[in-house]
DOMI-334062 format. One record per residue: residue number from 1; residue in three letters; x, y, z of N, C-alpha, C, O in turn. Coordinates in Angstrom, 1 decimal. Each point is the difference from the previous one (the first is absolute). Layout:
<sites>
SITE  pos  code     nc1     nc2     nc3    cac1    cac2    cac3     cc1     cc2     cc3     oc1     oc2     oc3
SITE  NUM   Ala       X       Y       Z       X       Y       Z       X       Y       Z       X       Y       Z
...
</sites>
This chain:
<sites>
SITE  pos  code     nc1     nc2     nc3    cac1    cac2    cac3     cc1     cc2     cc3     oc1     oc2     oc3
SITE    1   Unk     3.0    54.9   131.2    -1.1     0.8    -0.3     0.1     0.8    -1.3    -1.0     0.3    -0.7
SITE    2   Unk     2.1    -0.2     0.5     0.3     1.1    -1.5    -0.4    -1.0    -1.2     0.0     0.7    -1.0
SITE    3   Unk    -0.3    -1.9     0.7     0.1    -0.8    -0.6    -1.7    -0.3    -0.3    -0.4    -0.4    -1.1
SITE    4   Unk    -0.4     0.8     2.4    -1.4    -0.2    -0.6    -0.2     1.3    -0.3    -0.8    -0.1    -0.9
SITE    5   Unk     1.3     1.5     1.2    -0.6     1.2    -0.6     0.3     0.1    -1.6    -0.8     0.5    -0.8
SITE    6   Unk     2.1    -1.2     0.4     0.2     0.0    -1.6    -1.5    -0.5    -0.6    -0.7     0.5    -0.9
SITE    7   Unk     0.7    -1.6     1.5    -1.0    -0.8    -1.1    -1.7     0.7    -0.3     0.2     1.2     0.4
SITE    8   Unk    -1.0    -1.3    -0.6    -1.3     0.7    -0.3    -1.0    -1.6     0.4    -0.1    -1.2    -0.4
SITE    9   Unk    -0.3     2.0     1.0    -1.3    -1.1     0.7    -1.4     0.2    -1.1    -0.5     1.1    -0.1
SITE   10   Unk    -0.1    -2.1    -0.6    -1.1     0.3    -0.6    -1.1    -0.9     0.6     0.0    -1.3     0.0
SITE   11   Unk    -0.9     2.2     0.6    -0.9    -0.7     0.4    -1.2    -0.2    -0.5    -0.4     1.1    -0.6
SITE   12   Unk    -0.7    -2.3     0.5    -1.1    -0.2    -0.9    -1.4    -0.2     0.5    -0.2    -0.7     1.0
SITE   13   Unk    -0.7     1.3    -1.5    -1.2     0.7     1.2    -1.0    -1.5    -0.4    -0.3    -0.5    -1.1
SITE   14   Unk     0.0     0.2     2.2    -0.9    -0.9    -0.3    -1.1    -0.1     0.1    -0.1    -0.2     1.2
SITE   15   Unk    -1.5     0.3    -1.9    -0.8     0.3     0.3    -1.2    -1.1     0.6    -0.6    -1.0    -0.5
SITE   16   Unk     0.7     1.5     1.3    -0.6    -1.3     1.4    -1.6     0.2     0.2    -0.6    -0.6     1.0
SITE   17   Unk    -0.5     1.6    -2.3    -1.2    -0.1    -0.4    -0.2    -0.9    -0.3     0.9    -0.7    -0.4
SITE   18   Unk    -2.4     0.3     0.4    -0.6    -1.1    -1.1     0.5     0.1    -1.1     0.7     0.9    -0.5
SITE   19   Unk    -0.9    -1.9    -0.1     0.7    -0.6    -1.2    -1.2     0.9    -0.8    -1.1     0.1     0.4
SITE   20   Unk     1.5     0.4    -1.6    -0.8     0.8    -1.0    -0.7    -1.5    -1.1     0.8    -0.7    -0.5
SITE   21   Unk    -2.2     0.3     0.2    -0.4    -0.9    -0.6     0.4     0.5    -1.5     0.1     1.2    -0.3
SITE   22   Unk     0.0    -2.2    -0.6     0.6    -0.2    -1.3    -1.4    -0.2    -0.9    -0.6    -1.1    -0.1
SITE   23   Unk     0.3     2.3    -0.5    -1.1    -0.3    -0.9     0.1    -0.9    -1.6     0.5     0.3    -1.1
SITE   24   Unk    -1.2    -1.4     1.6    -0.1    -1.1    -1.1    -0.4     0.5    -1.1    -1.0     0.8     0.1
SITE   25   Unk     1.4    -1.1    -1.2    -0.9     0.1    -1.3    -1.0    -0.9    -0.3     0.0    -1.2     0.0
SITE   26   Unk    -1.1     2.4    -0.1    -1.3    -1.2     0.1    -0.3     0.2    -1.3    -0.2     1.1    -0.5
SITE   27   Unk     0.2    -2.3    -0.1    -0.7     0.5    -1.5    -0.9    -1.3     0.4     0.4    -1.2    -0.1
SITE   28   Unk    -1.5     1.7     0.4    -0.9    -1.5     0.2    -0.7     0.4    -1.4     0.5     0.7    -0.9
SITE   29   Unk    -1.7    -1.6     1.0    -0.8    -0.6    -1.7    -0.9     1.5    -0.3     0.1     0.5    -1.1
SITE   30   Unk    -0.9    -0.1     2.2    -0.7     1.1     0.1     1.0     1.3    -0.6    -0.5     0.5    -1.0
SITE   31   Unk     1.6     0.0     1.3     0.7     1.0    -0.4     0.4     0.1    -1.2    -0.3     0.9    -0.8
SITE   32   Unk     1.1    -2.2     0.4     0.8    -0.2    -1.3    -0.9    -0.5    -1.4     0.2     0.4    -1.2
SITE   33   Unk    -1.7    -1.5     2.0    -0.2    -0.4    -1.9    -1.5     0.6     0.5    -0.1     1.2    -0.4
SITE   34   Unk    -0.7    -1.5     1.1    -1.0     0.2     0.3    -0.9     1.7    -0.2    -1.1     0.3    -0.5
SITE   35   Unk     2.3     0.7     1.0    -0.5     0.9    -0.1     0.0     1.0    -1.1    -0.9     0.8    -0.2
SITE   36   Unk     2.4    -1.1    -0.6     0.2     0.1    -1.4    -1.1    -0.6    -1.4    -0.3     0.5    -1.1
SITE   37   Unk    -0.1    -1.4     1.7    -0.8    -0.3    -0.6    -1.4     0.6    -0.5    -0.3     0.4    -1.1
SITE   38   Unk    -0.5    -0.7     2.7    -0.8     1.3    -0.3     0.0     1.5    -0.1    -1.0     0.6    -0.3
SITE   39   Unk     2.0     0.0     0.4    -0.1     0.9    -0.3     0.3     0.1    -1.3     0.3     1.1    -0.3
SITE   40   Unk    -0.1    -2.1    -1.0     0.4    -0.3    -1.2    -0.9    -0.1    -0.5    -0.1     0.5    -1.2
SITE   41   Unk    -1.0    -1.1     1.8    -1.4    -0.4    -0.6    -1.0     0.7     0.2    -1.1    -0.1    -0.6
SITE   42   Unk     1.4     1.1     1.8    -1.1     1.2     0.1     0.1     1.2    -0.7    -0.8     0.9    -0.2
SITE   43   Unk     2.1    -1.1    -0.2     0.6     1.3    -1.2    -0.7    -0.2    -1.1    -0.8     0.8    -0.3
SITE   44   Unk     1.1    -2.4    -0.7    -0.7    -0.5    -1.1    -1.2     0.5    -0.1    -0.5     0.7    -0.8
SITE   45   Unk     0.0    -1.6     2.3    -1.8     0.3    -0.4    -0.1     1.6     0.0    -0.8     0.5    -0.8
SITE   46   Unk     1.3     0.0     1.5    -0.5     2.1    -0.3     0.4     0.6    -1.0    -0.5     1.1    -0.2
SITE   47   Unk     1.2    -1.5    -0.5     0.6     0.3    -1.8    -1.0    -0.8    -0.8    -0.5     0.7    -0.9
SITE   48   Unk     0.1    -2.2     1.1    -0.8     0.0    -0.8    -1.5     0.2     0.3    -0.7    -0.6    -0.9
SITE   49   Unk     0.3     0.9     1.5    -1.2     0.3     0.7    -0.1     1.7    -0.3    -1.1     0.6    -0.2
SITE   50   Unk     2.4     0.1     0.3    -0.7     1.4    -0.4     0.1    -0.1    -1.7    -0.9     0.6    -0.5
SITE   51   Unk     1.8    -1.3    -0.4     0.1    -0.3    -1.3    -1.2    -0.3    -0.7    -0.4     0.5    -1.1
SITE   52   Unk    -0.5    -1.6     1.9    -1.4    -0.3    -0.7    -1.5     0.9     0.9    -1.2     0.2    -0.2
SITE   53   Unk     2.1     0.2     1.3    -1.4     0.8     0.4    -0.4     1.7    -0.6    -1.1     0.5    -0.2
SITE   54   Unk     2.5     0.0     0.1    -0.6     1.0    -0.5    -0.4     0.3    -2.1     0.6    -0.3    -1.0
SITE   55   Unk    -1.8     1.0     1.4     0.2    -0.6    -1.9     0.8     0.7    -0.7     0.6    -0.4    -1.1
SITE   56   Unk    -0.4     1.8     1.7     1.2     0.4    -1.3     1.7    -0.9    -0.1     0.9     0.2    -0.9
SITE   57   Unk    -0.9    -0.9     1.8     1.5    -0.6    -0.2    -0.7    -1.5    -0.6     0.6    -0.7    -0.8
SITE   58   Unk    -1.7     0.5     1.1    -0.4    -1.7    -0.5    -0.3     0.7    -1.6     0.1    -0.8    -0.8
SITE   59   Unk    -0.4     1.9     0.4     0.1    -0.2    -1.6     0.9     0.1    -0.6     0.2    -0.6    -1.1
SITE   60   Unk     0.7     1.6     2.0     1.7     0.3    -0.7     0.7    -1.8    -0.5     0.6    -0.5    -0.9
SITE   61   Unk    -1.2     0.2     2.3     0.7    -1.2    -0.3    -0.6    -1.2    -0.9     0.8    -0.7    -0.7
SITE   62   Unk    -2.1     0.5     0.7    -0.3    -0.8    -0.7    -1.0     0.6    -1.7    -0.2    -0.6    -1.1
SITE   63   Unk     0.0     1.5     1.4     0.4     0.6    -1.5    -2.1     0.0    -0.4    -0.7    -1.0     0.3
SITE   64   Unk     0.4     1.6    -0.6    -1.7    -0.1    -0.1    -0.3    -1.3    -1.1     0.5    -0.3    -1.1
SITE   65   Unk    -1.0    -0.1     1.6    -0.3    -1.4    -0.5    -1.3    -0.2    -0.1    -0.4    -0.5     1.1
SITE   66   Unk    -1.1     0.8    -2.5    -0.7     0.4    -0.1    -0.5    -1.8    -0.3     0.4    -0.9    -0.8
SITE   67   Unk    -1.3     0.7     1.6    -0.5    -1.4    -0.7    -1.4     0.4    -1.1    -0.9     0.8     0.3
SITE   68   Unk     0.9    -1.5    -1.4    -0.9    -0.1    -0.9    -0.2    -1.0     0.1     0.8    -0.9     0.1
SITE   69   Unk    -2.2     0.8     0.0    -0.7    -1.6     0.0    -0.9     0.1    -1.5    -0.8     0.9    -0.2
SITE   70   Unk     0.9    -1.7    -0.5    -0.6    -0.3    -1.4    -1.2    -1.0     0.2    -0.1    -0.8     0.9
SITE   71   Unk    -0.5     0.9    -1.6    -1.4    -1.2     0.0    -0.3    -0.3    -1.7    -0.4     0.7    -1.0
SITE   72   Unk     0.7    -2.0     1.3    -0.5    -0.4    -1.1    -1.6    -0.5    -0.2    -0.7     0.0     1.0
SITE   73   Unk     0.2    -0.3    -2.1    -1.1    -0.7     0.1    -0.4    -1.9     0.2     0.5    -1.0    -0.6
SITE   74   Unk    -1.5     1.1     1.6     0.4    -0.9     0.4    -0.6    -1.1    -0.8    -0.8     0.4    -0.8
SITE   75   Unk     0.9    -1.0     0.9    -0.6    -1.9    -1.0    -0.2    -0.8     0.6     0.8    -0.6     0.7
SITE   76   Unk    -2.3     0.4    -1.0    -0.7    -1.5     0.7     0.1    -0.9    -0.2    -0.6    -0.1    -1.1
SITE   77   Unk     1.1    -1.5     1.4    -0.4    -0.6    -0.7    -1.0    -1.1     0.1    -0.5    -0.4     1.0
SITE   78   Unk     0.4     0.1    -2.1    -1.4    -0.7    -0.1     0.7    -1.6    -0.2     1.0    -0.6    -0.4
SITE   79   Unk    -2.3     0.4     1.2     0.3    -2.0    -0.1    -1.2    -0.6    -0.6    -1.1     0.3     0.4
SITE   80   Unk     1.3    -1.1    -1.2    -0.3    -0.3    -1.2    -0.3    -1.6     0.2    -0.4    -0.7    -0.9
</sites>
């Protein structure tokens, strides 16, 4: 009997719950390219959509650009 009190008993708890489920990595099409995407292209279009919509930033940017239209005189001609 003196021989089991030396030693140290370690005992190991076992847990006899449901098994805990293992969350997969979902990188389906929709998460990874899909939704990156548009939200890439909905940014674009609101940068450049407020760039040309409002006119103080559409002049800054494209600079006053005054068209002159000239007229010359015009010539008939004659067939002979």
């Amino acid at each position: 009997m003196e021989e089991n009190s030396n030693h140290k008993q370690t005992y190991q708890v076992i847990d006899m719950s449901e098994p805990k489920k293992e969350k997969k990595a979902t990188n389906s099409f929709s998460k990874s390219i899909l939704l990156p995407f548009c939200s890439g292209v909905l940014g674009a279009t609101l940068v450049v959509g407020t760039c040309f919509g409002v006119p103080q930033i559409r002049t800054y940017l494209m600079g006053k650009t005054e068209f002159v239209q000239t007229s010359s005189p015009s010539r008939k001609c004659r067939n002979t």
